[in-house]
N, C-alpha and C positions, 0 to 999 in steps of 0.2 A: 291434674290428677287429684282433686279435692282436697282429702285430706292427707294423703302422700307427701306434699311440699311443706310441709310443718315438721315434716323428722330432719333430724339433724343429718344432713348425710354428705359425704363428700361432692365435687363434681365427678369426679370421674364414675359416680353410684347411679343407681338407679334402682326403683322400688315398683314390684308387680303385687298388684292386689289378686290374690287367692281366694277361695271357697273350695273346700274339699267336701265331696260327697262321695258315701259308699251306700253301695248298690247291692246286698249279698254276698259284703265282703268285700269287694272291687272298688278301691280306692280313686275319683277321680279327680284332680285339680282344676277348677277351672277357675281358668284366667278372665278377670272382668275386669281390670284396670292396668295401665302401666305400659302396655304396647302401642305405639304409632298403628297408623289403617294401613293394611298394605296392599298394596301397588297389585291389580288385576284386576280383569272385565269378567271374570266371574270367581265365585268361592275358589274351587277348582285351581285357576291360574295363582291365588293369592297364598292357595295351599305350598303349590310349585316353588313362586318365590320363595317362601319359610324355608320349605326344603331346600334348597340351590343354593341360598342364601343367608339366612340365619339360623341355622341348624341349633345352634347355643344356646336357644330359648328350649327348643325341646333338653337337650343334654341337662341344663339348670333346674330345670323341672319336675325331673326324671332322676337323676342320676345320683351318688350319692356327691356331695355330705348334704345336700337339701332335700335330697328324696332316698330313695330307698327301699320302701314298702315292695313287699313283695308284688303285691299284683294294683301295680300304678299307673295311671294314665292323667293324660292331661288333656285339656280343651283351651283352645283359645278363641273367645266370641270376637266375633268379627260381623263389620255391615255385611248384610245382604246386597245380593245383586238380582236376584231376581223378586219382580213388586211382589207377589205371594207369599214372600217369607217375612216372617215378623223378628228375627234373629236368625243368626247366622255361625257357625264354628267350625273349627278345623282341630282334627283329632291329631294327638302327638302319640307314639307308643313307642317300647323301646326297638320293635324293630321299624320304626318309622312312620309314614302317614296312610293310615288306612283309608280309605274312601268314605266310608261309614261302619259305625259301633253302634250296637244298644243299649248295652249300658253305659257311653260315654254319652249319648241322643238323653237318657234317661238323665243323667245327672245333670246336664247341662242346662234342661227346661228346667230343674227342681231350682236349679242354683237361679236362674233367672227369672222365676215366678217368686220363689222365696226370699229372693235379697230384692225383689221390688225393680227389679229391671223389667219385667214385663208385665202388665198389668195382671191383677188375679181374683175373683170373683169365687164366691163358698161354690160349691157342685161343681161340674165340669167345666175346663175351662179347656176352649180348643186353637190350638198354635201351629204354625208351621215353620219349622226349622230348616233351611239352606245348611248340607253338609256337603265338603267336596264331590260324593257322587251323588248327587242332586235334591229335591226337595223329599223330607220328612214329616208327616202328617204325627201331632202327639195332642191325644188327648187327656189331662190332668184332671183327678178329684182332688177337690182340695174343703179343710174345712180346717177355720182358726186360723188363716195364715199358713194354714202345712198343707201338702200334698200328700195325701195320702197314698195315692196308686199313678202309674203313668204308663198311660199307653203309647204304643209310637209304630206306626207305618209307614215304610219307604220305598218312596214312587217307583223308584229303579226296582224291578224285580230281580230275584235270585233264581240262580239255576245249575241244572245238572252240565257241570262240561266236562268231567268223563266217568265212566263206569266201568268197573273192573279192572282197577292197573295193579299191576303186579310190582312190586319193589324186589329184590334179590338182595340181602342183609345178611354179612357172615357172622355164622351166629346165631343167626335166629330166624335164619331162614324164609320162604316167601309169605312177603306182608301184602296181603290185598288191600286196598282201600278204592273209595271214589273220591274223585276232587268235585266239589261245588262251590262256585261263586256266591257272596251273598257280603259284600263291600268291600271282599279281599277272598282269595281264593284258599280255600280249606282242603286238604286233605281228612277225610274218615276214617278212623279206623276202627273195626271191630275189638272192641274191649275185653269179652270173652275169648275171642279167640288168641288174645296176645296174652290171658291170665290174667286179666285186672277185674276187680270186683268193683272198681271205681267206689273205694273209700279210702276217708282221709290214710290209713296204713299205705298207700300205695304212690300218694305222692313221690316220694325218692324214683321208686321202679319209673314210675311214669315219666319224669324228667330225663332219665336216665336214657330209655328207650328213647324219647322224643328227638333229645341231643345225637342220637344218633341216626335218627330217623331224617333228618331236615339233611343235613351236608348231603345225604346219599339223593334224597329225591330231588333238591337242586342240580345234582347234576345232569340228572335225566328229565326234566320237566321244568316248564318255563312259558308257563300257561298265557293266553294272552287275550284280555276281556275286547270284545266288538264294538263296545263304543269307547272306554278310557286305555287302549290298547297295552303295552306293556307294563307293568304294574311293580316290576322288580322280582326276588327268588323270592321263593315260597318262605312264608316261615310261620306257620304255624303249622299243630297239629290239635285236631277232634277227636278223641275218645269216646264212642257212643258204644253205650251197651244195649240189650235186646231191649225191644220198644214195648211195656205191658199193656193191655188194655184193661181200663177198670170198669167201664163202665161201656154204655151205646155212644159213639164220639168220643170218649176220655181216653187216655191214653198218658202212659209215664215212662218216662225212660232218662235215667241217667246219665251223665254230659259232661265231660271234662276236656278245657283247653290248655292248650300249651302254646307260647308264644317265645320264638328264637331271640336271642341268648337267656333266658330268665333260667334262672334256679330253684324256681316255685311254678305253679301250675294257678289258673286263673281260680279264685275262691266262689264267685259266683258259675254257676253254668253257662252264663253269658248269653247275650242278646246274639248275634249274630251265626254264635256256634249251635242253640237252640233252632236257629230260625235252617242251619245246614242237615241240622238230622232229622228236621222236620221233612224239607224237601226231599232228601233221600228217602224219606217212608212214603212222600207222594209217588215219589219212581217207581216205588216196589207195591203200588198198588194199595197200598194199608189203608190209607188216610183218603175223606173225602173231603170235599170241598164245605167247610164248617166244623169239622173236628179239629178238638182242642189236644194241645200235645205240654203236659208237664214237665220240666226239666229241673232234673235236681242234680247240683254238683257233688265235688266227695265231701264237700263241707256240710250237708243237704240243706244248702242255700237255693232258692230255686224261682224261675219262672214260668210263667205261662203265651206257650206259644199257638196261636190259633190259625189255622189253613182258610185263608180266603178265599183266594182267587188263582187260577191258571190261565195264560195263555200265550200267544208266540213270542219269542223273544229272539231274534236273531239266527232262527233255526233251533230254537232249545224251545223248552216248554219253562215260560218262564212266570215262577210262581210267589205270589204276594201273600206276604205274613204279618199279623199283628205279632206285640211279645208286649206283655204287662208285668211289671214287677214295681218294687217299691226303694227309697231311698231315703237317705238321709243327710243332712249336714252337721259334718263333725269337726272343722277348725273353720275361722274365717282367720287369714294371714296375712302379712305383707311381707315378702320375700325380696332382702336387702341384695343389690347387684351391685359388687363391690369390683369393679375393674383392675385394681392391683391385686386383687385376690389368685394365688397361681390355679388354684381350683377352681377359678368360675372360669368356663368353655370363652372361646375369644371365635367362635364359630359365627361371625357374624351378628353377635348379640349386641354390640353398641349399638348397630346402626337400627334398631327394632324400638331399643328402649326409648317410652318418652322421656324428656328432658323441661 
Protein backbone atom coordinates (compact mmCIF):
# COMPACT_ATOMS: atom_id res chain seq x y z
CA UNK A 1 0.00 0.00 0.00
CA UNK A 2 3.07 2.37 -0.32
CA UNK A 3 2.72 4.88 1.77
CA UNK A 4 -0.36 3.67 3.70
CA UNK A 5 1.84 1.35 5.98
CA UNK A 6 3.70 4.22 7.72
CA UNK A 7 0.33 5.58 9.48
CA UNK A 8 0.04 4.48 12.84
CA UNK A 9 -3.02 2.36 12.64
CA UNK A 10 -4.40 -0.43 14.56
CA UNK A 11 -4.75 -4.17 13.17
CA UNK A 12 -7.97 -4.35 13.07
CA UNK A 13 -7.74 -0.75 10.41
CA UNK A 14 -7.39 -0.40 7.43
CA UNK A 15 -6.67 2.62 4.94
CA UNK A 16 -8.14 3.34 1.28
CA UNK A 17 -6.46 5.94 -0.74
CA UNK A 18 -9.00 8.36 -2.23
CA UNK A 19 -9.01 11.01 -5.10
CA UNK A 20 -12.18 13.00 -5.44
CA UNK A 21 -13.25 14.60 -8.64
CA UNK A 22 -16.11 16.75 -9.44
CA UNK A 23 -17.56 16.80 -12.59
CA UNK A 24 -20.28 20.00 -12.79
CA UNK A 25 -20.80 19.55 -9.27
CA UNK A 26 -20.89 15.73 -9.01
CA UNK A 27 -18.72 14.71 -6.61
CA UNK A 28 -16.65 11.41 -7.35
CA UNK A 29 -14.33 9.21 -5.15
CA UNK A 30 -12.33 7.22 -6.56
CA UNK A 31 -10.68 4.44 -5.04
CA UNK A 32 -6.90 3.96 -6.17
CA UNK A 33 -5.40 2.19 -3.38
CA UNK A 34 -6.23 -0.07 -0.37
CA UNK A 35 -8.64 -2.73 -1.91
CA UNK A 36 -7.48 -6.53 -2.58
CA UNK A 37 -8.19 -7.46 -6.76
CA UNK A 38 -11.31 -9.21 -6.84
CA UNK A 39 -12.19 -12.44 -7.54
CA UNK A 40 -13.99 -12.61 -11.41
CA UNK A 41 -13.46 -13.58 -15.23
CA UNK A 42 -14.68 -10.36 -16.07
CA UNK A 43 -15.20 -6.52 -14.64
CA UNK A 44 -18.92 -7.53 -14.58
CA UNK A 45 -18.56 -10.62 -12.33
CA UNK A 46 -15.98 -8.69 -9.90
CA UNK A 47 -18.68 -5.97 -9.79
CA UNK A 48 -21.13 -8.93 -8.57
CA UNK A 49 -18.90 -10.01 -5.98
CA UNK A 50 -18.54 -6.27 -4.47
CA UNK A 51 -22.14 -6.49 -4.52
CA UNK A 52 -23.11 -10.01 -2.90
CA UNK A 53 -20.21 -9.48 -0.97
CA UNK A 54 -18.68 -6.54 0.40
CA UNK A 55 -21.32 -4.11 0.22
CA UNK A 56 -19.29 -2.07 3.11
CA UNK A 57 -16.84 -0.60 0.88
CA UNK A 58 -19.62 1.09 -1.15
CA UNK A 59 -21.76 2.09 2.45
CA UNK A 60 -18.09 3.64 3.87
CA UNK A 61 -17.76 5.57 0.92
CA UNK A 62 -20.96 6.77 0.50
CA UNK A 63 -22.66 7.15 3.55
CA UNK A 64 -22.27 9.42 6.30
CA UNK A 65 -20.05 10.29 8.83
CA UNK A 66 -17.21 9.68 5.66
CA UNK A 67 -19.41 10.80 3.02
CA UNK A 68 -22.35 12.58 2.73
CA UNK A 69 -22.27 15.08 -0.13
CA UNK A 70 -25.17 15.52 -1.62
CA UNK A 71 -24.58 14.26 -5.18
CA UNK A 72 -21.57 11.43 -4.40
CA UNK A 73 -20.46 8.58 -6.09
CA UNK A 74 -17.63 6.51 -5.93
CA UNK A 75 -15.29 4.26 -8.32
CA UNK A 76 -13.20 1.58 -7.57
CA UNK A 77 -10.22 1.01 -10.34
CA UNK A 78 -9.78 -2.47 -10.66
CA UNK A 79 -7.58 -4.82 -13.35
CA UNK A 80 -9.04 -5.29 -16.56
CA UNK A 81 -10.08 -8.20 -18.04
CA UNK A 82 -10.37 -7.76 -21.23
CA UNK A 83 -6.68 -7.00 -23.36
CA UNK A 84 -8.27 -3.55 -24.91
CA UNK A 85 -8.60 -1.96 -21.83
CA UNK A 86 -5.91 0.09 -20.26
CA UNK A 87 -7.90 0.36 -16.65
CA UNK A 88 -10.70 -0.81 -15.38
CA UNK A 89 -13.58 0.36 -12.45
CA UNK A 90 -16.73 -0.49 -11.01
CA UNK A 91 -19.09 2.32 -10.21
CA UNK A 92 -20.75 2.43 -6.52
CA UNK A 93 -23.95 4.74 -6.11
CA UNK A 94 -26.29 4.93 -3.36
CA UNK A 95 -28.83 3.02 -4.98
CA UNK A 96 -26.21 0.54 -5.92
CA UNK A 97 -23.90 -0.59 -9.05
CA UNK A 98 -24.86 0.91 -12.23
CA UNK A 99 -23.47 -0.74 -15.23
CA UNK A 100 -22.03 2.45 -16.63
CA UNK A 101 -21.86 6.44 -15.60
CA UNK A 102 -20.48 9.46 -17.38
CA UNK A 103 -19.41 11.24 -15.25
CA UNK A 104 -18.09 8.58 -12.94
CA UNK A 105 -16.04 7.18 -16.79
CA UNK A 106 -15.12 11.04 -16.67
CA UNK A 107 -13.67 11.41 -13.33
CA UNK A 108 -12.12 8.15 -13.12
CA UNK A 109 -9.69 8.76 -16.44
CA UNK A 110 -8.98 12.48 -14.84
CA UNK A 111 -8.06 10.64 -11.51
CA UNK A 112 -5.83 8.28 -13.46
CA UNK A 113 -4.13 10.39 -15.94
CA UNK A 114 -3.77 13.08 -13.32
CA UNK A 115 -2.39 11.05 -10.31
CA UNK A 116 0.05 9.41 -12.83
CA UNK A 117 -1.60 6.01 -13.02
CA UNK A 118 -1.92 6.16 -16.60
CA UNK A 119 0.42 7.47 -18.74
CA UNK A 120 -0.37 11.19 -20.09
CA UNK A 121 1.11 13.09 -23.03
CA UNK A 122 0.26 17.41 -23.68
CA UNK A 123 -2.85 17.09 -26.62
CA UNK A 124 -5.13 14.16 -26.73
CA UNK A 125 -4.55 11.38 -25.07
CA UNK A 126 -6.70 8.23 -25.98
CA UNK A 127 -7.72 5.33 -23.34
CA UNK A 128 -10.08 2.59 -22.95
CA UNK A 129 -11.74 1.96 -19.93
CA UNK A 130 -13.35 -1.63 -18.95
CA UNK A 131 -16.62 -0.65 -16.85
CA UNK A 132 -19.10 -3.45 -15.77
CA UNK A 133 -21.24 -2.94 -18.95
CA UNK A 134 -18.46 -3.33 -21.08
CA UNK A 135 -15.62 -1.35 -22.77
CA UNK A 136 -15.40 2.61 -22.86
CA UNK A 137 -13.60 4.54 -25.50
CA UNK A 138 -12.38 8.35 -23.72
CA UNK A 139 -10.60 10.69 -25.19
CA UNK A 140 -8.57 13.34 -22.94
CA UNK A 141 -6.91 16.91 -23.70
CA UNK A 142 -4.58 17.51 -21.51
CA UNK A 143 -2.01 20.46 -21.19
CA UNK A 144 0.49 20.91 -17.97
CA UNK A 145 -0.34 17.84 -16.45
CA UNK A 146 -4.31 18.76 -16.27
CA UNK A 147 -6.99 17.54 -18.51
CA UNK A 148 -8.63 19.94 -19.67
CA UNK A 149 -11.74 18.32 -21.43
CA UNK A 150 -12.71 14.39 -21.54
CA UNK A 151 -14.54 12.70 -23.99
CA UNK A 152 -16.04 9.15 -23.39
CA UNK A 153 -17.93 6.68 -25.75
CA UNK A 154 -19.43 3.34 -24.74
CA UNK A 155 -19.32 0.43 -26.80
CA UNK A 156 -22.62 -0.95 -25.36
CA UNK A 157 -25.25 1.19 -27.01
CA UNK A 158 -28.41 2.79 -25.55
CA UNK A 159 -31.88 2.50 -26.36
CA UNK A 160 -35.43 3.08 -26.42
CA UNK A 161 -37.19 0.22 -24.43
CA UNK A 162 -40.56 1.83 -24.07
CA UNK A 163 -42.68 4.62 -25.16
CA UNK A 164 -45.55 6.15 -23.86
CA UNK A 165 -46.25 4.59 -20.39
CA UNK A 166 -48.62 6.04 -18.42
CA UNK A 167 -48.05 6.08 -14.47
CA UNK A 168 -51.57 6.62 -12.39
CA UNK A 169 -50.31 8.99 -9.14
CA UNK A 170 -53.00 10.18 -6.68
CA UNK A 171 -52.50 13.40 -6.61
CA UNK A 172 -51.11 14.30 -9.45
CA UNK A 173 -52.64 12.46 -11.77
CA UNK A 174 -51.38 10.69 -15.09
CA UNK A 175 -47.58 10.91 -15.60
CA UNK A 176 -46.49 9.89 -19.04
CA UNK A 177 -42.79 9.19 -19.41
CA UNK A 178 -40.49 6.82 -21.66
CA UNK A 179 -38.09 4.41 -20.21
CA UNK A 180 -34.55 4.30 -21.90
CA UNK A 181 -31.68 2.12 -21.22
CA UNK A 182 -28.35 3.80 -21.34
CA UNK A 183 -26.20 1.73 -18.34
CA UNK A 184 -29.14 1.61 -16.03
CA UNK A 185 -32.60 2.03 -17.20
CA UNK A 186 -34.19 5.66 -16.90
CA UNK A 187 -37.43 6.65 -16.71
CA UNK A 188 -38.29 10.52 -18.60
CA UNK A 189 -40.24 12.80 -17.72
CA UNK A 190 -41.65 15.75 -19.33
CA UNK A 191 -40.63 18.71 -17.06
CA UNK A 192 -43.09 21.11 -18.38
CA UNK A 193 -45.77 19.26 -18.09
CA UNK A 194 -45.26 18.19 -14.25
CA UNK A 195 -44.47 22.56 -13.73
CA UNK A 196 -40.75 22.33 -13.32
CA UNK A 197 -38.69 25.12 -14.91
CA UNK A 198 -35.86 22.89 -14.05
CA UNK A 199 -33.98 25.71 -11.88
CA UNK A 200 -32.20 25.39 -8.85
CA UNK A 201 -35.92 26.88 -6.94
CA UNK A 202 -37.23 23.50 -7.86
CA UNK A 203 -34.91 21.14 -6.37
CA UNK A 204 -37.25 20.52 -3.12
CA UNK A 205 -40.56 19.90 -5.67
CA UNK A 206 -38.36 17.72 -7.85
CA UNK A 207 -37.27 15.35 -5.08
CA UNK A 208 -40.51 15.50 -3.66
CA UNK A 209 -42.32 14.39 -6.86
CA UNK A 210 -39.31 11.89 -7.70
CA UNK A 211 -39.66 10.16 -4.02
CA UNK A 212 -42.96 9.62 -4.92
CA UNK A 213 -42.61 8.76 -8.45
CA UNK A 214 -40.03 5.64 -7.85
CA UNK A 215 -42.06 3.24 -5.01
CA UNK A 216 -45.15 3.61 -7.58
CA UNK A 217 -43.30 2.64 -10.96
CA UNK A 218 -41.44 -0.12 -9.19
CA UNK A 219 -44.37 -1.68 -8.72
CA UNK A 220 -45.52 -1.84 -12.19
CA UNK A 221 -42.27 -2.08 -14.00
CA UNK A 222 -39.33 -4.09 -13.73
CA UNK A 223 -37.64 -3.67 -17.02
CA UNK A 224 -35.05 -6.29 -18.16
CA UNK A 225 -31.84 -5.35 -20.37
CA UNK A 226 -31.09 -8.38 -23.40
CA UNK A 227 -27.70 -8.98 -22.65
CA UNK A 228 -27.11 -8.14 -18.47
CA UNK A 229 -30.72 -9.26 -17.91
CA UNK A 230 -32.34 -8.12 -14.70
CA UNK A 231 -30.65 -5.17 -13.33
CA UNK A 232 -32.88 -4.71 -9.91
CA UNK A 233 -36.07 -1.76 -9.50
CA UNK A 234 -35.81 1.18 -11.14
CA UNK A 235 -34.47 4.04 -9.19
CA UNK A 236 -33.92 6.78 -10.92
CA UNK A 237 -35.75 9.64 -12.51
CA UNK A 238 -34.88 12.25 -15.80
CA UNK A 239 -36.43 15.53 -15.86
CA UNK A 240 -36.13 16.75 -19.47
CA UNK A 241 -37.62 19.83 -20.57
CA UNK A 242 -38.50 20.97 -24.34
CA UNK A 243 -35.23 20.32 -26.47
CA UNK A 244 -34.19 24.24 -28.21
CA UNK A 245 -32.54 24.44 -31.21
CA UNK A 246 -30.00 27.20 -31.54
CA UNK A 247 -28.49 26.63 -34.20
CA UNK A 248 -28.26 23.95 -37.87
CA UNK A 249 -27.26 20.62 -35.60
CA UNK A 250 -27.11 22.72 -32.04
CA UNK A 251 -29.64 21.99 -29.83
CA UNK A 252 -30.13 22.82 -25.77
CA UNK A 253 -32.23 21.40 -23.56
CA UNK A 254 -32.26 21.25 -19.84
CA UNK A 255 -31.55 17.85 -17.66
CA UNK A 256 -32.22 17.07 -14.29
CA UNK A 257 -31.69 13.55 -12.37
CA UNK A 258 -32.84 12.17 -9.39
CA UNK A 259 -31.40 9.12 -7.98
CA UNK A 260 -33.48 6.72 -5.13
CA UNK A 261 -33.10 7.44 -1.67
CA UNK A 262 -31.12 10.89 -2.10
CA UNK A 263 -32.61 14.11 -0.93
CA UNK A 264 -30.74 16.16 -3.45
CA UNK A 265 -30.99 15.95 -7.14
CA UNK A 266 -27.76 15.22 -9.32
CA UNK A 267 -25.72 18.97 -9.56
CA UNK A 268 -24.30 18.18 -12.99
CA UNK A 269 -26.84 17.19 -15.89
CA UNK A 270 -25.03 14.17 -16.08
CA UNK A 271 -23.49 11.78 -18.56
CA UNK A 272 -25.86 9.10 -18.94
CA UNK A 273 -29.03 11.13 -18.29
CA UNK A 274 -27.79 13.55 -21.24
CA UNK A 275 -26.96 10.76 -23.41
CA UNK A 276 -31.20 9.34 -22.36
CA UNK A 277 -32.93 12.72 -23.62
CA UNK A 278 -30.65 12.58 -26.40
CA UNK A 279 -31.84 9.24 -27.61
CA UNK A 280 -35.53 10.09 -26.93
CA UNK A 281 -35.07 13.23 -29.35
CA UNK A 282 -33.60 10.50 -31.89
CA UNK A 283 -37.00 8.57 -31.49
CA UNK A 284 -39.04 11.61 -32.14
CA UNK A 285 -37.34 12.22 -35.12
CA UNK A 286 -35.34 15.66 -34.06
CA UNK A 287 -31.88 14.84 -34.12
CA UNK A 288 -29.69 13.55 -37.01
CA UNK A 289 -26.95 11.43 -37.07
CA UNK A 290 -24.07 14.39 -35.92
CA UNK A 291 -26.16 16.79 -34.06
CA UNK A 292 -24.78 18.02 -30.90
CA UNK A 293 -27.28 18.20 -27.89
CA UNK A 294 -26.27 20.75 -24.83
CA UNK A 295 -27.46 19.75 -21.45
CA UNK A 296 -27.58 21.93 -18.72
CA UNK A 297 -28.74 21.14 -15.14
CA UNK A 298 -30.69 23.36 -12.55
CA UNK A 299 -27.30 24.37 -11.33
CA UNK A 300 -26.44 25.31 -15.25
CA UNK A 301 -23.56 22.96 -14.92
CA UNK A 302 -23.65 21.43 -18.31
CA UNK A 303 -22.50 18.88 -20.96
CA UNK A 304 -22.14 18.12 -24.36
CA UNK A 305 -23.76 15.43 -25.91
CA UNK A 306 -23.12 14.48 -29.63
CA UNK A 307 -25.55 11.79 -31.87
CA UNK A 308 -23.23 9.31 -33.55
CA UNK A 309 -24.35 6.48 -34.62
CA UNK A 310 -27.74 4.22 -35.02
CA UNK A 311 -28.24 0.83 -35.28
CA UNK A 312 -29.89 -2.72 -34.31
CA UNK A 313 -29.56 -3.60 -31.00
CA UNK A 314 -31.60 -6.55 -29.97
CA UNK A 315 -34.79 -5.46 -31.70
CA UNK A 316 -34.27 -1.62 -30.54
CA UNK A 317 -32.53 0.93 -32.52
CA UNK A 318 -29.70 1.18 -30.67
CA UNK A 319 -27.92 4.39 -30.46
CA UNK A 320 -24.17 5.45 -29.68
CA UNK A 321 -23.31 8.79 -28.02
CA UNK A 322 -20.20 10.76 -27.27
CA UNK A 323 -20.81 13.27 -23.89
CA UNK A 324 -17.66 15.90 -23.24
CA UNK A 325 -17.47 17.85 -20.24
CA UNK A 326 -14.83 18.72 -17.80
CA UNK A 327 -13.35 17.92 -14.29
CA UNK A 328 -11.61 18.47 -11.49
CA UNK A 329 -9.67 17.23 -8.45
CA UNK A 330 -10.54 18.60 -5.24
CA UNK A 331 -9.14 16.29 -2.13
CA UNK A 332 -6.46 13.56 -2.41
CA UNK A 333 -7.39 11.37 0.97
CA UNK A 334 -6.77 8.41 2.82
CA UNK A 335 -9.79 7.08 4.48
CA UNK A 336 -9.09 5.36 8.00
CA UNK A 337 -11.04 1.78 8.36
CA UNK A 338 -11.31 1.47 11.92
CA UNK A 339 -13.14 -1.96 12.59
CA UNK A 340 -14.28 -1.43 16.28
CA UNK A 341 -15.83 1.62 14.90
CA UNK A 342 -19.91 0.88 15.37
CA UNK A 343 -20.24 3.20 12.39
CA UNK A 344 -17.99 1.61 9.84
CA UNK A 345 -20.52 -1.10 7.74
CA UNK A 346 -19.18 -4.79 8.78
CA UNK A 347 -20.97 -5.63 5.16
CA UNK A 348 -18.33 -7.56 4.13
CA UNK A 349 -15.56 -4.81 4.25
CA UNK A 350 -12.71 -6.75 6.23
CA UNK A 351 -12.47 -9.12 3.77
CA UNK A 352 -11.75 -6.43 0.61
CA UNK A 353 -9.35 -4.37 2.68
CA UNK A 354 -5.59 -4.78 2.10
CA UNK A 355 -3.70 -5.78 5.02
Amino acid sequence: MSQTSQLPISPRSGVIDVVDVHVGGDLHRIVLDGIVELPGESVLEKMAHLRDNADGLRQILLEEPRGGHPSLYADLVVEPKNPKADAAFIIMELMGYPLISGTNTMSTAIALLEMGRLPMVEGPNSLVLEAPGGLIDVDAYCENGKVKSVTYKANTPSYMAARDLVLDMPGRGKIKFDLIWTGAFYPVVNASELGFKLIREDEASLVEFARDFIPMIREHHRPVHPVFGDEGPLSFVVFAGEPDKVAEGEWERRVCCYEYPRNSVCRAPAGVPSTAVLVQLVEQGKLSVGDALRTISIFDTDLLANFVSVDPYHGHNGVTVTVTGRGWITTRSQIIVDLSDPLTPRDGLDGVLER
